[in-house]
C-alpha positions as CSV (number, residue, x, y, z in Angstrom):
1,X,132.7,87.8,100.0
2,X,130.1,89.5,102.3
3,X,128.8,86.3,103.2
4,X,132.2,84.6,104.1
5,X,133.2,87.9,106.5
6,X,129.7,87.6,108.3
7,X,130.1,83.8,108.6
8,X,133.5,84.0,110.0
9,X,132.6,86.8,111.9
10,X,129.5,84.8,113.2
11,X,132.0,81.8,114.0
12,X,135.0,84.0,115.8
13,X,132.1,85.9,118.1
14,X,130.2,83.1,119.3
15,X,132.7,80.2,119.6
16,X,135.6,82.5,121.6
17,X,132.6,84.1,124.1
18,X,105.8,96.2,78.6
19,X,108.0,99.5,77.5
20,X,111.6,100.9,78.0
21,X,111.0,102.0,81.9
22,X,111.3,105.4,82.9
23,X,114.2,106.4,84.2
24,X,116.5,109.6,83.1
25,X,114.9,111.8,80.6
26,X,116.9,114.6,78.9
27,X,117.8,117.5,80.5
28,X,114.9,119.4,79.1
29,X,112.5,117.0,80.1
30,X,114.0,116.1,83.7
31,X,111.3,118.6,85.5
32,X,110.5,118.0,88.7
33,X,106.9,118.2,89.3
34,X,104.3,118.3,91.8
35,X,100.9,117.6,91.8
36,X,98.4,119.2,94.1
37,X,95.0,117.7,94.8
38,X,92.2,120.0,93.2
39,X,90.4,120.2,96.7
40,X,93.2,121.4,98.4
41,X,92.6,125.2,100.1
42,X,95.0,127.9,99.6
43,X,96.2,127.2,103.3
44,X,96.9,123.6,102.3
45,X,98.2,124.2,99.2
46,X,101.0,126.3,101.1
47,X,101.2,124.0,103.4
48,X,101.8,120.9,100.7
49,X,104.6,122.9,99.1
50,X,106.1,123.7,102.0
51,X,106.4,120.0,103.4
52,X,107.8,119.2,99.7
53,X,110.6,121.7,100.0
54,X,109.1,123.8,96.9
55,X,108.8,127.5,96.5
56,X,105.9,129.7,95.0
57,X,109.5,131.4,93.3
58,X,110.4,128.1,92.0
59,X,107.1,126.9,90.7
60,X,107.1,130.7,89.1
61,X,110.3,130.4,87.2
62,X,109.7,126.4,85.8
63,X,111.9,125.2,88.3
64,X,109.3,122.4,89.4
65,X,106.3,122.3,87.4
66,X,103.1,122.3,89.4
67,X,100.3,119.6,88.4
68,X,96.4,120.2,89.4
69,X,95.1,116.3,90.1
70,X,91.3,116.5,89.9
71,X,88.3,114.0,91.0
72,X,88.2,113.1,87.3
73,X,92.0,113.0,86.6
74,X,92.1,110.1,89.8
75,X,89.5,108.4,87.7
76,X,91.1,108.4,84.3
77,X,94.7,107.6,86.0
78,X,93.4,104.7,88.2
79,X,91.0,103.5,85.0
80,X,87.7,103.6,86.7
81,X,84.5,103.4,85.5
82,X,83.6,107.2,84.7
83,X,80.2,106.2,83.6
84,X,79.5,106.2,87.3
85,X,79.0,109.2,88.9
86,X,81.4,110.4,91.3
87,X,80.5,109.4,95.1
88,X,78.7,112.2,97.2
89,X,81.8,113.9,99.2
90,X,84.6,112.8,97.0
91,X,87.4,115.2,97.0
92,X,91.1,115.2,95.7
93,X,93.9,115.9,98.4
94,X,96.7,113.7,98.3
95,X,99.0,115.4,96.8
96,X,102.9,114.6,95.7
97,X,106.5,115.4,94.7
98,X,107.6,113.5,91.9
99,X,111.4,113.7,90.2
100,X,112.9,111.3,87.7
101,X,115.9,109.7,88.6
102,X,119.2,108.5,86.5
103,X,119.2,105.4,85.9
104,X,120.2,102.7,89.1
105,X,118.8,104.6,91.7
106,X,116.1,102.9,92.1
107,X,112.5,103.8,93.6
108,X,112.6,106.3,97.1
109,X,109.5,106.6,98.2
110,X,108.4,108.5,102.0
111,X,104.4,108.8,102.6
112,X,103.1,110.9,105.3
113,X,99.1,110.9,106.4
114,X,98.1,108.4,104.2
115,X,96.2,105.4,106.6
116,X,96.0,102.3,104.4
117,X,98.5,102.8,101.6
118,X,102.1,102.4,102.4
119,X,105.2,103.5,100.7
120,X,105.6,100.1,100.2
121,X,103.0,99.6,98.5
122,X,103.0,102.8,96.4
123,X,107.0,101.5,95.3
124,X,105.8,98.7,93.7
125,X,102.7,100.0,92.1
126,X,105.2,102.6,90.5
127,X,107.3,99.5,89.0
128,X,104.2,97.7,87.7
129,X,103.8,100.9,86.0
130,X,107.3,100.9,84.3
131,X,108.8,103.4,86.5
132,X,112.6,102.1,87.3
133,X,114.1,105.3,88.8
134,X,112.5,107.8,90.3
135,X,112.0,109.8,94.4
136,X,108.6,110.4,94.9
137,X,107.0,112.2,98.4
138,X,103.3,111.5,99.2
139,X,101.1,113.8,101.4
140,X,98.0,115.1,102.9
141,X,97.3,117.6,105.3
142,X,95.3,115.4,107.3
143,X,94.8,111.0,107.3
144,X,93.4,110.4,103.9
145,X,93.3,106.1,102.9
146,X,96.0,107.4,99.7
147,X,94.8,105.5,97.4
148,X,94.7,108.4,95.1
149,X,97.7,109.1,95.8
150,X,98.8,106.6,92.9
151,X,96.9,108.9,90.4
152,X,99.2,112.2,91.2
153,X,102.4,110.4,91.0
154,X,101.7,108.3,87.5
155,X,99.9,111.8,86.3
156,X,103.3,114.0,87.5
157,X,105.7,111.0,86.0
158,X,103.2,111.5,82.6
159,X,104.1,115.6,82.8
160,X,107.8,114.9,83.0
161,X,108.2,112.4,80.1
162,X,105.6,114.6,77.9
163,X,103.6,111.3,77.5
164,X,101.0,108.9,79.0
165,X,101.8,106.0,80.2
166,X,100.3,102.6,79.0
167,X,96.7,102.4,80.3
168,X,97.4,98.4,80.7
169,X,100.4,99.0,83.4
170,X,98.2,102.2,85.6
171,X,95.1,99.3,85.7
172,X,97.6,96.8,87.0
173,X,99.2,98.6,89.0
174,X,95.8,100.5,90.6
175,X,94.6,96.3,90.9
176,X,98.0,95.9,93.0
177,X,97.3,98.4,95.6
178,X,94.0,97.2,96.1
179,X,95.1,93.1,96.7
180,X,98.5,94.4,98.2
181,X,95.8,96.2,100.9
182,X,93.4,93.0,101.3
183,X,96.3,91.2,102.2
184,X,97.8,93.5,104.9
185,X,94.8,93.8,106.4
186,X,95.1,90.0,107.5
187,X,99.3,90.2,107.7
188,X,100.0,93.5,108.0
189,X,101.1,96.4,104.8
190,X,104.6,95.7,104.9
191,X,104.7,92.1,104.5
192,X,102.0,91.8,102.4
193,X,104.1,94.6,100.4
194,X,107.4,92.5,100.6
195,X,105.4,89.1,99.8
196,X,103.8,90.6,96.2
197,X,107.4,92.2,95.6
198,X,108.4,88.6,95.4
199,X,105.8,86.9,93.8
200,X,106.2,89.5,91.6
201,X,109.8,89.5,90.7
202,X,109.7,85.8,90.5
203,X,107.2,86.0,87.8
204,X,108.9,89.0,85.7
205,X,111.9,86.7,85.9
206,X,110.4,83.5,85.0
207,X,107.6,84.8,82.4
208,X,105.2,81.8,83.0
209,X,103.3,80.0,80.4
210,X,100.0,79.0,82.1
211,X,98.5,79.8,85.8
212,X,99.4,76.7,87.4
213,X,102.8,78.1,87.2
214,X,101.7,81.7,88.6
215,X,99.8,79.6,90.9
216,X,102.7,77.7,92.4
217,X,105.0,80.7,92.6
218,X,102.4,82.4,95.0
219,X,102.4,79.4,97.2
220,X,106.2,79.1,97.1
221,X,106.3,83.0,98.4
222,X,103.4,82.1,100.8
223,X,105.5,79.5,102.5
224,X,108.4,81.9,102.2
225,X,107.0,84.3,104.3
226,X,105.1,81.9,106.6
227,X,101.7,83.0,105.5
228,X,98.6,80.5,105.2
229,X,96.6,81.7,102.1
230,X,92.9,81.6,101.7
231,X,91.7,80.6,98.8
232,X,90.2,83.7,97.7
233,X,93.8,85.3,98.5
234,X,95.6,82.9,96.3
235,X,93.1,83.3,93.7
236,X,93.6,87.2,93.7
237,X,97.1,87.5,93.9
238,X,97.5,85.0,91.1
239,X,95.1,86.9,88.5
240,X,97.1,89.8,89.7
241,X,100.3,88.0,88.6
242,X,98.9,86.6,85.4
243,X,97.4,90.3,84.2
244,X,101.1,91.6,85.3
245,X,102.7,88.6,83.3
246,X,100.9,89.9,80.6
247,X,102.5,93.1,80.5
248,X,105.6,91.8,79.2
249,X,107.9,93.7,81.7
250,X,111.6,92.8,81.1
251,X,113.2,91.4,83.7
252,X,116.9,92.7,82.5
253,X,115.0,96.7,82.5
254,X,114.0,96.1,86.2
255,X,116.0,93.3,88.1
256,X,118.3,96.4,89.5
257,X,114.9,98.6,90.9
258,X,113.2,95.1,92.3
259,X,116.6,94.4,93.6
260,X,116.6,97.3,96.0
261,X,113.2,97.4,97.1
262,X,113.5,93.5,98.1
263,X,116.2,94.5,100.3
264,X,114.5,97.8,101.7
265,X,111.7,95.7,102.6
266,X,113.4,93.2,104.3
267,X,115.2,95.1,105.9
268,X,111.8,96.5,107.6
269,X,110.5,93.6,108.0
270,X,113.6,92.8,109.9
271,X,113.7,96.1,112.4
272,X,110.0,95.0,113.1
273,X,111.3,91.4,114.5
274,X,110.3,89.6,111.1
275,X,112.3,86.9,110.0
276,X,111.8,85.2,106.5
277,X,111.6,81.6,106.5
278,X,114.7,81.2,104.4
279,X,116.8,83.6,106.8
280,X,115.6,81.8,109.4
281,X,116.4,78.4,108.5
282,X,119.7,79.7,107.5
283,X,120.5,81.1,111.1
284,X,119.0,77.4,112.6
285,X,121.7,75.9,110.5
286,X,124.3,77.7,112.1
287,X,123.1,77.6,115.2
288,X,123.2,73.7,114.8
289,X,127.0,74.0,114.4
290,X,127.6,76.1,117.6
291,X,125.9,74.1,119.3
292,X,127.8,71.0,118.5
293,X,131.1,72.8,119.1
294,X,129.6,73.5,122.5
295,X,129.0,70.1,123.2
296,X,132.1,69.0,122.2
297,X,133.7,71.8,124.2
298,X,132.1,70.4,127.3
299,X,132.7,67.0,126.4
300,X,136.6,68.3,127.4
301,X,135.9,68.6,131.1
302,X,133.9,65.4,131.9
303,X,135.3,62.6,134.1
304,X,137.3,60.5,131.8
305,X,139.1,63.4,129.8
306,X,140.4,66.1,132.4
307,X,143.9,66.9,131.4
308,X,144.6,70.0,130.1
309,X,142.6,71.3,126.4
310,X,145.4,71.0,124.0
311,X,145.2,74.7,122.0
312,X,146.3,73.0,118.8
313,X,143.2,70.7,119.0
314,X,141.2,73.9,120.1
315,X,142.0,75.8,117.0
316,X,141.8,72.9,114.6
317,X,138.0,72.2,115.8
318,X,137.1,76.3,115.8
319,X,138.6,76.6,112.3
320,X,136.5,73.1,111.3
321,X,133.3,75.1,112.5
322,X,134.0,78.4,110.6
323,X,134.3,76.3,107.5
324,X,131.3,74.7,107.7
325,X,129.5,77.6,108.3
326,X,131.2,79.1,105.1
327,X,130.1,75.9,103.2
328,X,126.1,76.4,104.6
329,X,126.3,80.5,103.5
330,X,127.9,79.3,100.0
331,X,124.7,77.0,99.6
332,X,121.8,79.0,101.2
333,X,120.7,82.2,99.3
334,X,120.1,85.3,101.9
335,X,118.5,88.0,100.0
């Protein structure tokens, strides 16, 4: 229905001038929390709360449940090896606002100070990690990369449901930030974002039984969003998509949450002046048919027919053009 009142709006404009996913818990379960990076300073730590819209009072009462996130609690989250010692001048600041949604609201996510990980980005990690419903606020007090951001929101999600969450989905989803990051640097964070969102949901969807499949569903996105591939790209995103496939997640749990975040990212891909290549042979289409009624239009006033456009004929042709538009938005998808 959407589609027909766009098309005919378009026409009358131009032509006359692995798990159950998380989502609600019970009510004595449904904290919210926050987790504050260990490194934080009592200044900071004041400030964090403060940009999260928590009080010491309600922190004090169990209103919102505060979560320390330590060096070795990013580790253990994000499954890195902790047989390594930890880098000289490591420290834990990211900190976050995490609260379980009911169910169909999807995944809100807003970032602030974090330099290579996006919201974006963060949205779909939380997914891979089984994570349907859910508003989540990630901060710093100064530019951090956010990458361990990732490790205080699946840590304060753990707090709220009273247990861990599968150490398969955190590595996967860790593994996704990392390729979704490779990738924007060469097309920028928000489409690389939007591009593994598909690729993603296609394979959730279609569970595929070998890699040549996974293989060919990253190309199809690649051409989607008019992206050349490197090998090494298309070899990373695919094991990505293979270890995800793995995972078992069910389509029918989280076809509402991808959903959403497929529009939300389009949508910002759109505000920035990015057009998918689907959209945008959709709007060529139309475009076609305009210009043809133009043409015909013109073709009233030249030499051998100047009498008088007869309004009947006028209409007839304008309402031939709307329906042809309605038939091209009936058979071309626009997600």
């Amino acid at each position: 229905m959407k589609n027909k009142i766009l098309s005919a709006l378009l026409a009358s404009v131009i032509i006359t001038g692995l798990f159950s996913p998380v989502s609600a818990m019970a009510k004595d379960e449904n904290k919210r929390i926050v987790t504050l990076g260990a490194d934080l300073t009592k200044a900071q730590r004041v400030q964090m709360l403060d940009r999260f819209n928590v009080t010491q009072d309600q922190i004090e009462k169990n209103e919102i449940k505060e979560v320390e996130v330590t060096i070795q609690d990013i580790r253990e989250q994000l499954r890195m090896d902790t047989s390594k010692p930890v880098a000289k001048g490591s420290v834990s600041i990211s900190s976050c606002y995490v609260e379980v949604l009911p169910k169909g609201k999807g995944i809100k996510v807003t970032t602030n100070n974090l330099t290579e990980v996006t919201k974006n980005m963060l949205s779909n990690a939380i997914v891979t990690s089984g994570i349907t419903d859910a508003k989540v606020i990630a901060d710093a007090p100064y530019e951090v990369t956010g990458t361990a951001a990732l490790a205080g929101i699946l840590k304060g999600f753990e707090q709220s449901m009273g247990k861990e969450l599968p150490l398969e989905n955190k590595e996967v989803a860790r593994d996704e930030i990392n390729v979704t990051k490779s990738l924007g640097n060469e097309i920028g964070p928000d489409k690389a974002a939007s591009l593994i969102n598909d690729a993603k949901t296609e394979v959730i969807k279609d569970k595929p039984k070998d890699k040549e499949h996974i293989t060919g569903i990253v190309d199809k996105t690649a051409d989607k969003y008019e992206v050349k591939l490197s090998e090494s790209q298309q070899e990373s995103i695919t094991q990505l998509l293979t270890r995800l496939n793995d995972l078992d997640l069910k389509y029918k749990d989280l076809k509402g949450t991808l959903s959403k975040l497929n529009d939300t990212m389009t949508k910002s891909l759109e505000k920035s002046g990015v057009i998918l290549a689907a959209n945008n042979t959709l709007l060529k289409k139309i475009s076609k048919q305009l210009d043809r009624f133009g043409t015909w239009v013109k073709g009233l006033f030249n030499k051998e027919e100047r009498e008088e456009i007869e309004p009947a004929k006028l209409e007839t042709k304008k309402a031939q053009v709307k329906e042809t538009i309605d038939d091209i938005f009936e058979k071309d998808t626009v997600k």
